[in-house]
C-alpha positions as CSV (number, residue, x, y, z in Angstrom):
1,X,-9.7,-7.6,-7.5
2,X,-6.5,-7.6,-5.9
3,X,-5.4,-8.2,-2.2
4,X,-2.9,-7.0,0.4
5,X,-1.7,-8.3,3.4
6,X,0.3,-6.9,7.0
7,X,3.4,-8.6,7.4
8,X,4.5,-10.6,9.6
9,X,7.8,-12.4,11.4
10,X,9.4,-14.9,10.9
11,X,7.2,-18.5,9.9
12,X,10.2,-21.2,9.6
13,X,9.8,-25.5,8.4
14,X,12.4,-28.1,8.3
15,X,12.6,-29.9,4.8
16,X,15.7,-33.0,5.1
17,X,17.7,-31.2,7.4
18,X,17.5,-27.1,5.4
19,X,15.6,-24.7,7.4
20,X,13.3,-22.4,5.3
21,X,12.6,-19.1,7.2
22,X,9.9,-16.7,5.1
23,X,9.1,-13.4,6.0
24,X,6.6,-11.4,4.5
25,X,6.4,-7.5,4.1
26,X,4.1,-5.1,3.1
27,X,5.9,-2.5,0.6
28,X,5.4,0.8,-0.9
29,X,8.3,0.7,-3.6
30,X,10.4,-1.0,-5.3
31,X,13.5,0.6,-3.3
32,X,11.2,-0.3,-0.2
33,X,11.4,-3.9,-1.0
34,X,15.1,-3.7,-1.6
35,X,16.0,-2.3,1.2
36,X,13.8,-5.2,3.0
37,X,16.0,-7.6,0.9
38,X,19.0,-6.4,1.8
39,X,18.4,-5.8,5.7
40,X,17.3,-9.7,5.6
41,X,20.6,-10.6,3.8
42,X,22.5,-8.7,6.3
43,X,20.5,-10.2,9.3
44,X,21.6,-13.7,7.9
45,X,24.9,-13.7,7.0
46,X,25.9,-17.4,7.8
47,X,22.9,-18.1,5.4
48,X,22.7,-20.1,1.7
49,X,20.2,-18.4,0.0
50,X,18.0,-15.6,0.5
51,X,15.3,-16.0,-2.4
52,X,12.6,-13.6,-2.7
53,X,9.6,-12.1,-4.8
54,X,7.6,-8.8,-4.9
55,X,4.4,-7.1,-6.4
56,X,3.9,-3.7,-6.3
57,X,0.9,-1.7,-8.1
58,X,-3.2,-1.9,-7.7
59,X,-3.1,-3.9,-11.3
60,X,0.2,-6.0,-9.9
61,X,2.3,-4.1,-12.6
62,X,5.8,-4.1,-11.1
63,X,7.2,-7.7,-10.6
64,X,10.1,-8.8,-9.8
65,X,11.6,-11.8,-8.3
66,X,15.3,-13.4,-7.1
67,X,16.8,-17.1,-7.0
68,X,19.6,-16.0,-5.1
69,X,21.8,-18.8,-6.2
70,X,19.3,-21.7,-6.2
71,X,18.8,-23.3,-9.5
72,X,16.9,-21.0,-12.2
73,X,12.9,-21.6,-12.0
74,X,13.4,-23.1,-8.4
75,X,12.7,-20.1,-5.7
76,X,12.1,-16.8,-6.8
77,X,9.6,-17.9,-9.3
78,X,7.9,-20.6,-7.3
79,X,7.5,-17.8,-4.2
80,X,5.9,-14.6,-6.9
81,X,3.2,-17.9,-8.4
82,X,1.9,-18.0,-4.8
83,X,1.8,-14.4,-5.0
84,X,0.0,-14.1,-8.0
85,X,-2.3,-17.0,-7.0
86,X,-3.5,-15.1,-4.3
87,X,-3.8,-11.9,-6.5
88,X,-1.8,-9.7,-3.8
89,X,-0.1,-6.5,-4.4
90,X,2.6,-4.3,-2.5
91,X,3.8,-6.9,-1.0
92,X,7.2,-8.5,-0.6
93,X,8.1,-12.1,0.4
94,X,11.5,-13.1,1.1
95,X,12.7,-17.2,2.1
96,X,16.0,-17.5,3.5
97,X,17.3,-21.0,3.4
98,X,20.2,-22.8,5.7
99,X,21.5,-25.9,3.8
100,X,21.1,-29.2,5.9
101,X,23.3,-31.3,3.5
102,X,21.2,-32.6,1.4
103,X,19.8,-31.5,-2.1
104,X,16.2,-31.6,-2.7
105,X,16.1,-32.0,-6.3
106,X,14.3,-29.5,-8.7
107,X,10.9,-30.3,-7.7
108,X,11.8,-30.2,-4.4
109,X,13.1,-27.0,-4.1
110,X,9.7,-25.3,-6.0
111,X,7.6,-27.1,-3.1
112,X,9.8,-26.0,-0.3
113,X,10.3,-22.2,-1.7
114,X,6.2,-22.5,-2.7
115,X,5.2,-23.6,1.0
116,X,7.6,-21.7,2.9
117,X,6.0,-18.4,1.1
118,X,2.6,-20.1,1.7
119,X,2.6,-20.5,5.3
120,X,4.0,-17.0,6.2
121,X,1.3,-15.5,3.8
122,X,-1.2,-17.5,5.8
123,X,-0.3,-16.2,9.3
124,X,-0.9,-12.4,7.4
125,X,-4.1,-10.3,8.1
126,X,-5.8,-10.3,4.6
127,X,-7.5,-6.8,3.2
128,X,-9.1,-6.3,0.0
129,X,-7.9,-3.3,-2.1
130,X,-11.2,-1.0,-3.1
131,X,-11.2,1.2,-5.8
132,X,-13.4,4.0,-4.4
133,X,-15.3,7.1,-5.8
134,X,-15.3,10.4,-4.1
135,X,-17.9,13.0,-4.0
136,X,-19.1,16.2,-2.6
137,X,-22.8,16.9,-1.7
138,X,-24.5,19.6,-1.4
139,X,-27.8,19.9,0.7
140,X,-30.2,21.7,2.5
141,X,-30.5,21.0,5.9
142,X,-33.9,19.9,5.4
143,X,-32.7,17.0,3.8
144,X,-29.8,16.0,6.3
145,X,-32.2,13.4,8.2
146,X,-33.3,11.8,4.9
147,X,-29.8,11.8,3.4
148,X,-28.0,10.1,6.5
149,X,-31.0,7.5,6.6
150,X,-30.7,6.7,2.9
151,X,-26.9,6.4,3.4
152,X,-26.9,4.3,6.1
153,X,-29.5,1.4,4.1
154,X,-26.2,1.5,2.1
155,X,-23.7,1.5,4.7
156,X,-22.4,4.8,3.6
157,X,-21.7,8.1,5.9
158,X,-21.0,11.2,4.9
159,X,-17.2,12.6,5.7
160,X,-15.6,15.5,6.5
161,X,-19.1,17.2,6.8
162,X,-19.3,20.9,6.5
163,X,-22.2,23.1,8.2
164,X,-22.8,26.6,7.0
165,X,-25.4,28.2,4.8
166,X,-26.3,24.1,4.1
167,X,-24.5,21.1,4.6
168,X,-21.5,20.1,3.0
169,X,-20.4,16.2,3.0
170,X,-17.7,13.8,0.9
171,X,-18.8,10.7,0.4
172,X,-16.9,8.0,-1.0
173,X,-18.6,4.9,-3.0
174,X,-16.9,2.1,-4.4
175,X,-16.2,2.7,-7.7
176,X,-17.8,-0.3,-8.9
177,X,-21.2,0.9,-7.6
178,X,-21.2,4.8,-8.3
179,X,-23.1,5.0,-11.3
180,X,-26.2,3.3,-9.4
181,X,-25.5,5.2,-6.1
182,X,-26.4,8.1,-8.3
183,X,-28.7,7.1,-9.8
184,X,-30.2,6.1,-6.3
185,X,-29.6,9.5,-5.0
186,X,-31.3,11.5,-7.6
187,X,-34.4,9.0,-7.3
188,X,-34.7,9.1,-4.1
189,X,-34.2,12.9,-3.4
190,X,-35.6,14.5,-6.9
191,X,-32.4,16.3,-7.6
192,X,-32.6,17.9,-4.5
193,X,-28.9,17.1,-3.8
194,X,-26.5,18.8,-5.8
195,X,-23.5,16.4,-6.7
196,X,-19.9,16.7,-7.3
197,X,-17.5,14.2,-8.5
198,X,-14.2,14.1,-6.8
199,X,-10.8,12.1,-7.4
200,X,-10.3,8.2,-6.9
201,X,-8.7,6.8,-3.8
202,X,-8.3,3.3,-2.4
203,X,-9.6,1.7,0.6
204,X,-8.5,-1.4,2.6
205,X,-11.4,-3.7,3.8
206,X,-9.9,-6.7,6.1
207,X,-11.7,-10.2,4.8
């Protein structure tokens, strides 16, 4: 199960006198995120450090991550754990630090690069990612009535719905559950409803 977010501006925290400004972006690809990274860099150029750490991919495949100068293990890393924690995908994260004068010490630097991602994250809109399984049915329209009353016991509709010599309707089921909504729809309607499996797609549902 993984999770994405909308992004979101700035979310900023004074830790002994360094300001920590996060920002967190929803990306497509890796040359998305980049590009996010670089236009932040460019936006701050009087700044220390511009850390950062993305996931892209519905199985979180493409990681990647940046201390920017901070000592190794205490920003990029620390930003990508509360991504992972949070199992969130296609999303980029990026903390840009001014230095207050005084050094926070390894630990310190983990918590402040940790929080800073964790409060811009928490001012995000959350959605889970849905695998989802299309099909096409086929029906008469004798069985229209039935079919959108069944469907709608399941909070499922029929899409892009086709009328002509019968009715013609996509339908898509998350994947999770489409072996038993078949097996549901040929119970409940005898067969009556010819079936036909589309592709996969994925659907956003906010939580």
């Amino acid at each position: 199960m993984v999770f994405c977010i909308h992004g979101t501006g700035p979310v900023s925290q004074e830790i002994k006198k360094s300001r920590f400004v996060a920002q967190v972006f929803r990306v497509a690809s890796e040359d998305e995120a980049r590009e996010k990274i670089a236009e932040i860099v460019a936006a701050n150029p009087k700044a220390n450090h511009t850390c950062w750490a993305f996931i892209l991919g519905d199985s979180q495949e493409i990681q990647r991550y940046s201390d920017d100068g901070e000592p190794s293990g205490t920003a990029g890393v620390p930003i990508l754990e509360v991504l992972k924690k949070q199992a969130l995908t296609d999303v980029l994260v990026t903390v840009t630090r001014y230095f207050g004068g005084v050094k926070l010490g390894t630990g310190g630097l983990i918590r402040a690069y940790a929080s800073s991602a964790s409060l811009a994250i928490a001012a995000c809109e959350r959605f889970q990612k849905i695998e989802m399984q299309t099909f096409r049915l086929i029906l008469d329209y004798g069985l229209f009535d039935s079919l959108q009353r069944f469907l709608a016991v399941k909070n499922l509709s029929l899409q892009e719905t086709q009328f002509a010599e019968q009715v013609n309707g996509q339908l898509a089921v998350p994947l999770a559950s489409a072996d038993n909504f078949l097996q549901a729809l040929v119970d409940e309607f005898n067969g009556k409803i010819e079936v036909k499996k589309g592709g996969k797609s994925w659907m956003e549902v906010a939580v």
